[in-house]
C-alpha positions in Angstrom: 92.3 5.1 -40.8 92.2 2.0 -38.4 89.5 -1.0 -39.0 87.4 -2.0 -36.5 84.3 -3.6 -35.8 80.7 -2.6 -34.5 79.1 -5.7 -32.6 75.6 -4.7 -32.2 72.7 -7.1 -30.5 68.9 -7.1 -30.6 67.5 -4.1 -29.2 64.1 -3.1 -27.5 61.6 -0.5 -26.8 58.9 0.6 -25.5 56.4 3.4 -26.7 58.4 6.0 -25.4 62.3 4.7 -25.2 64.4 2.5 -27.3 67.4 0.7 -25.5 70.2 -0.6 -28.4 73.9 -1.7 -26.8 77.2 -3.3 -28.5 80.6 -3.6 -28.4 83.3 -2.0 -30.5 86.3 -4.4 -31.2 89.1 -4.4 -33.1 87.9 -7.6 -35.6 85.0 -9.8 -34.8 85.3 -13.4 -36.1 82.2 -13.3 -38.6 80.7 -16.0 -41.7 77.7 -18.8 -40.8 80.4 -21.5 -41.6 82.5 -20.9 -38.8 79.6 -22.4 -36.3 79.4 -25.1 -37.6 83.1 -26.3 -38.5 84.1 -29.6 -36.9 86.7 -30.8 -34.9 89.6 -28.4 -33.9 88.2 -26.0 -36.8 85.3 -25.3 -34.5 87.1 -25.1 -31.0 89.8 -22.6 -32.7 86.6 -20.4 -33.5 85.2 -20.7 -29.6 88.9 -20.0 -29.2 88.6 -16.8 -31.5 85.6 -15.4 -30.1 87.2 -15.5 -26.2 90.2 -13.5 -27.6 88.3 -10.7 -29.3 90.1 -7.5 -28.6 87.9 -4.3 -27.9 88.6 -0.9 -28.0 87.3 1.6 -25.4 86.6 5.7 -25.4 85.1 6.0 -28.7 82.6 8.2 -29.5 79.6 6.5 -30.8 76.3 7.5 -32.8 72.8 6.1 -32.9 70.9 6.6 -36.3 66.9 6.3 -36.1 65.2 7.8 -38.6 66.0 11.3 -38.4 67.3 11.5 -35.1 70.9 10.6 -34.0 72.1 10.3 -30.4 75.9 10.3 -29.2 78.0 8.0 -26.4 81.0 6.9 -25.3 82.2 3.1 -25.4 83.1 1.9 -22.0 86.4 0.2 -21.1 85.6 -3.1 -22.2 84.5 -0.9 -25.7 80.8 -1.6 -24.3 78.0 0.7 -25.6 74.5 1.5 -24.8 71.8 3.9 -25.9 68.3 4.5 -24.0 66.6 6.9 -25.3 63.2 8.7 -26.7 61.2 7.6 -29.4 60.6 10.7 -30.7 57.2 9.0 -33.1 54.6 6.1 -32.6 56.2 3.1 -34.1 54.3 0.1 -35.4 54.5 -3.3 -33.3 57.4 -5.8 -34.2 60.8 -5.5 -35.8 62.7 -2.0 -36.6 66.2 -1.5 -37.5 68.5 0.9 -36.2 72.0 2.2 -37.5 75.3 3.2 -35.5 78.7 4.6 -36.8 81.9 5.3 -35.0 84.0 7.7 -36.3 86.4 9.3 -33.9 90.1 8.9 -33.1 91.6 7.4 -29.9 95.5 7.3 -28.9 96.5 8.9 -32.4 94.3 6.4 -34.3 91.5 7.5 -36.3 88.4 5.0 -36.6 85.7 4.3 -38.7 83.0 1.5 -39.0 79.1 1.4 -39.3 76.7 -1.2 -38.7 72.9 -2.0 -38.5 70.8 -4.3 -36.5 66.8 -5.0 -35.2 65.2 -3.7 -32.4 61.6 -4.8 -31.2 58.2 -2.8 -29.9 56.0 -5.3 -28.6 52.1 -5.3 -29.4 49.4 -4.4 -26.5 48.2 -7.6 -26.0 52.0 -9.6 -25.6 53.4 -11.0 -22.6 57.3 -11.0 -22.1 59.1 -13.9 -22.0 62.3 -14.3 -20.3 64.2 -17.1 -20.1 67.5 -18.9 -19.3 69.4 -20.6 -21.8 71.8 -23.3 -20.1 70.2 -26.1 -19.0 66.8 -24.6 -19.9 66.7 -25.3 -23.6 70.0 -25.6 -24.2 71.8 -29.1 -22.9 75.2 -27.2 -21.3 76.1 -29.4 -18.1 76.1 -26.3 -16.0 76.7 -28.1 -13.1 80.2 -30.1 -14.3 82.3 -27.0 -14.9 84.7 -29.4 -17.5 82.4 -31.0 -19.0 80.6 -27.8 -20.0 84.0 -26.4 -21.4 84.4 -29.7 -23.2 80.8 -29.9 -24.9 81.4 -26.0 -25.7 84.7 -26.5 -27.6 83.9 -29.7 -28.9 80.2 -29.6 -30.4 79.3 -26.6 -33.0 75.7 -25.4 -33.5 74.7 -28.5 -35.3 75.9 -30.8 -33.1 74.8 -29.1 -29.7 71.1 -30.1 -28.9 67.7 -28.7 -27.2 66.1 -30.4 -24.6 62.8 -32.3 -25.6 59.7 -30.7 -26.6 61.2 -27.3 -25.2 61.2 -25.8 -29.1 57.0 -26.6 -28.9 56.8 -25.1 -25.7 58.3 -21.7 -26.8 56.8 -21.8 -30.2 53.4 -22.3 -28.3 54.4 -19.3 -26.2 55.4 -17.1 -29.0 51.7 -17.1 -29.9 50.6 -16.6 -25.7 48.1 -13.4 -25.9 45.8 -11.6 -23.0 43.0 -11.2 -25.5 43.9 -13.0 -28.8 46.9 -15.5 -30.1 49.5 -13.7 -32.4 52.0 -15.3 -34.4 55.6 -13.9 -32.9 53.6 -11.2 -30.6 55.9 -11.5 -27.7 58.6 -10.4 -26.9 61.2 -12.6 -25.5 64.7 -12.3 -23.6 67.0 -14.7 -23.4 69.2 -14.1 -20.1 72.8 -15.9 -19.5 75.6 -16.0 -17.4 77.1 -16.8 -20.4 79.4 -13.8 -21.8 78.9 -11.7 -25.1 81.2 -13.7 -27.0 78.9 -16.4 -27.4 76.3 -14.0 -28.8 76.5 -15.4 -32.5 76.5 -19.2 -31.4 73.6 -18.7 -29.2 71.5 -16.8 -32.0 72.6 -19.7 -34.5 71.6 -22.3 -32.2 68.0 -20.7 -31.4 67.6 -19.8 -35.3 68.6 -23.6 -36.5 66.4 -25.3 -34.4 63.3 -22.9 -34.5 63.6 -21.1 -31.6 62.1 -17.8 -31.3 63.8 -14.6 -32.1 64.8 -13.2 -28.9 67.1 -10.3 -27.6 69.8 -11.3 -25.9 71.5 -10.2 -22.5 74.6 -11.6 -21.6 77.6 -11.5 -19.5 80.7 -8.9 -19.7 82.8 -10.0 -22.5 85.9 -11.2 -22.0 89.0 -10.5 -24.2 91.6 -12.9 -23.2 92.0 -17.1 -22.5 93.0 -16.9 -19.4 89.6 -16.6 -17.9 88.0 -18.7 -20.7 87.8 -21.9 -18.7 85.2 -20.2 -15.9 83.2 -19.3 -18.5 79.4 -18.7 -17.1 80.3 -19.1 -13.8 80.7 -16.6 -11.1 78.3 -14.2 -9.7 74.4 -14.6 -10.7 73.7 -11.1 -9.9 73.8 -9.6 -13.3 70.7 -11.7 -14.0 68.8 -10.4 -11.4 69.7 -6.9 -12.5 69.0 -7.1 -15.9 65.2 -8.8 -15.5 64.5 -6.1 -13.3 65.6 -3.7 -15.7 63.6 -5.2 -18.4 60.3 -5.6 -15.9 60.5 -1.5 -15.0 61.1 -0.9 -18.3 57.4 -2.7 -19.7 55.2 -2.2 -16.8 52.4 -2.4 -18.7 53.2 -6.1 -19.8 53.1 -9.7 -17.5 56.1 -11.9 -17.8 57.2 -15.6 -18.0 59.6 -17.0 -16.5 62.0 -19.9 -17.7 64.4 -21.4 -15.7 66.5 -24.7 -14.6 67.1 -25.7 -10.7 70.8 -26.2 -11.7 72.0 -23.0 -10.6 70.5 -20.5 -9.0 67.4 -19.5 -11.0 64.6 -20.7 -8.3 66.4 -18.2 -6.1 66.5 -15.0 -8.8 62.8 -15.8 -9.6 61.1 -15.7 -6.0 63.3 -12.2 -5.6 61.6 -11.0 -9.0 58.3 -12.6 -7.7 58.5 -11.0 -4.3 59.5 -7.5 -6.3 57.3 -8.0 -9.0 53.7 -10.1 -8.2 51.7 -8.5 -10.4 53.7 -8.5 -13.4 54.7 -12.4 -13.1 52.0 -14.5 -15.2 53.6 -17.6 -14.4 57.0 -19.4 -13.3 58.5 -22.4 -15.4 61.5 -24.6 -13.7 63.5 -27.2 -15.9 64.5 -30.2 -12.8 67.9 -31.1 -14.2 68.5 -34.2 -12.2 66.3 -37.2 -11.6 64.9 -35.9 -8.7 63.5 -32.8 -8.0 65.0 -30.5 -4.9 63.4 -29.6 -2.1 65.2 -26.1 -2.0 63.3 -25.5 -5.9 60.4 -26.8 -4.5 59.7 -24.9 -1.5 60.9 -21.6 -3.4 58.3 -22.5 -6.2 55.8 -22.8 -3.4 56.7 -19.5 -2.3 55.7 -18.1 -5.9 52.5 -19.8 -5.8 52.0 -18.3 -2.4 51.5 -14.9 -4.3 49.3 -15.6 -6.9 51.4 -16.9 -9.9 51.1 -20.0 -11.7 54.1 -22.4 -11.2 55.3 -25.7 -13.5 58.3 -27.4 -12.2 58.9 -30.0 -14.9 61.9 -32.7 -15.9 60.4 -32.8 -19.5 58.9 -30.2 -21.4 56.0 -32.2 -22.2 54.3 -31.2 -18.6 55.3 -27.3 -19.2 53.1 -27.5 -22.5 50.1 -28.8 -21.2 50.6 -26.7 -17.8 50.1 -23.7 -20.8 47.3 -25.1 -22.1 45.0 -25.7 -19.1 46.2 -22.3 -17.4 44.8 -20.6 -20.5 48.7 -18.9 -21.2 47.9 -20.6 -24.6 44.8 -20.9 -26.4 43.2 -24.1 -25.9 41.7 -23.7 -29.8 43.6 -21.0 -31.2 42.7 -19.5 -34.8 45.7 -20.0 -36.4 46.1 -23.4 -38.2 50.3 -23.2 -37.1 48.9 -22.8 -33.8 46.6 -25.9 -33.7 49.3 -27.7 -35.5 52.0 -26.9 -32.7 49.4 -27.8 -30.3 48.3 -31.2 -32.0 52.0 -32.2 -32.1 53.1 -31.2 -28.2 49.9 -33.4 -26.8 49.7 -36.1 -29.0 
């Protein structure tokens, strides 16, 4: 029996369909310590994750409750399940199971492993936002210098812009009818590839972040792409938020971005594609000037009706929340007033 490894990520759902995905690899580098080793520890970890060898063509199977549900793992030993809730689930956190157990090339397999999905509440609003260069500082722009801070600074070391961890803490509790601690559901969205899965949810979890699910890049296996890491084509980022927009229809989104790619132009497609469902438009301005290009696109999205914050310090995004009514002005909850007396003070 050969050992390998089930990668699973955060999953979602709705009240009628669950969406789970992973990746089935040989051995996954795993332990807390190795994010935040220093020096040449940490880069031989980055190092690790970029070589990770998958395996592809094994059956897999979904475990919820009762019910089980069988696949096939892609090339690239990529996995993923949508399928029927088959009972009313509470609002929040669930966990859901998957084995492999099947033989490939004269090799038999076997691994399980377990992970969360979320079901969000009536009232939420989805959040979906970018991760370099919106909270995360990543130098998106300087293709070497982003490889550098990425080999060179663990989770401890790597930092969140200003004020952005009070912003989405005060969006966490954003309601329709009534703030909600952790209500919402958000997605974080990257060119960045799978491998960087872990770091990312270290990163977000040590500096208070909310939980998010995650939807990344096609993994690579190998070094010898490593240094174009998140670059290339944006498109899978336009695909993926329209997936997750069809998927809740019943819910209205917000949108966090940075002008150092090409964000402004994904979000006035999914503004043009989706006006309804768009509550409002949030653009980090990465240099000391704005651009014009952003700022006519934002304009554009304020043309249909959605609320727009183009911003070089999260300071403004906050208080754009406040007097939108996004957030409660005088929310019940004492964390919420507390969040709130900190970002305007």
């Amino acid at each position: 029996m050969k050992r390998c490894d089930l990668k699973l990520y955060r999953g979602y759902a709705n009240k009628k369909e669950l969406v789970v995905f992973g990746h089935v690899v040989k051995k996954y580098p795993s332990g807390d310590r190795k994010y935040t080793r220093r020096g040449f520890r940490y880069a031989k970890t980055i190092i690790e994750l970029f070589s990770i060898k998958t395996i592809p063509f094994l059956k897999i199977t979904l475990h919820l409750g009762d019910q089980t549900f069988e696949t096939t793992a892609e090339t690239d030993g990529y996995f993923r399940f949508q399928v029927p809730l088959a009972a009313d689930m509470p609002s929040g956190w669930h966990t859901y199971r998957v084995t492999v157990d099947d033989e490939h090339h004269g090799k038999k397999y076997h691994a399980e492993s377990s992970e969360e999905f979320f079901l969000p509440y009536k009232s939420s609003y989805g959040v979906i936002s970018d991760i370099d260069d919106t909270f995360l500082i990543s130098h998106s722009r300087r293709s070497f210098r982003k490889l550098f801070v990425l080999l060179s600074k663990n989770v401890q070391a790597r930092k969140p812009f200003d004020d952005v961890v009070k912003h989405y803490q005060l969006l966490s509790f954003a309601s329709r009818t009534h703030p909600h601690k952790d209500s919402n559901i958000f997605f974080y969205v990257s060119s960045s590839e799978w491998n960087l899965y872990d770091m990312i949810v270290r990163f977000a979890e040590l500096n208070g972040l909310p939980k998010a699910v995650l939807k990344l890049k096609k993994i690579k296996s190998g070094l010898d792409d490593f240094v174009m890491t998140g670059s290339g084509s944006h498109e899978h980022k336009l695909r993926k938020i329209h997936n997750i927009i069809n998927f809740y229809p019943e819910l209205q989104f917000i949108l966090l971005g940075d002008d150092s790619q090409k964000d402004p132009e994904i979000y006035e497609e999914i503004c043009r594609t989706f006006p309804q469902s768009i509550r409002a438009v949030y653009m980090r301005q990465t240099r000391r000037r704005s651009k014009p290009h952003a700022t006519a696109l934002l304009k554009n999205i304020q043309d249909l009706g959605i609320d727009t914050c183009y911003f070089a310090h999260s300071n403004k995004a906050i208080i754009h929340s406040l007097d939108t009514g996004i957030v409660f002005q005088t929310p019940a909850e004492p964390e919420v007033k507390e969040i709130v007396g900190k970002a305007i003070s």
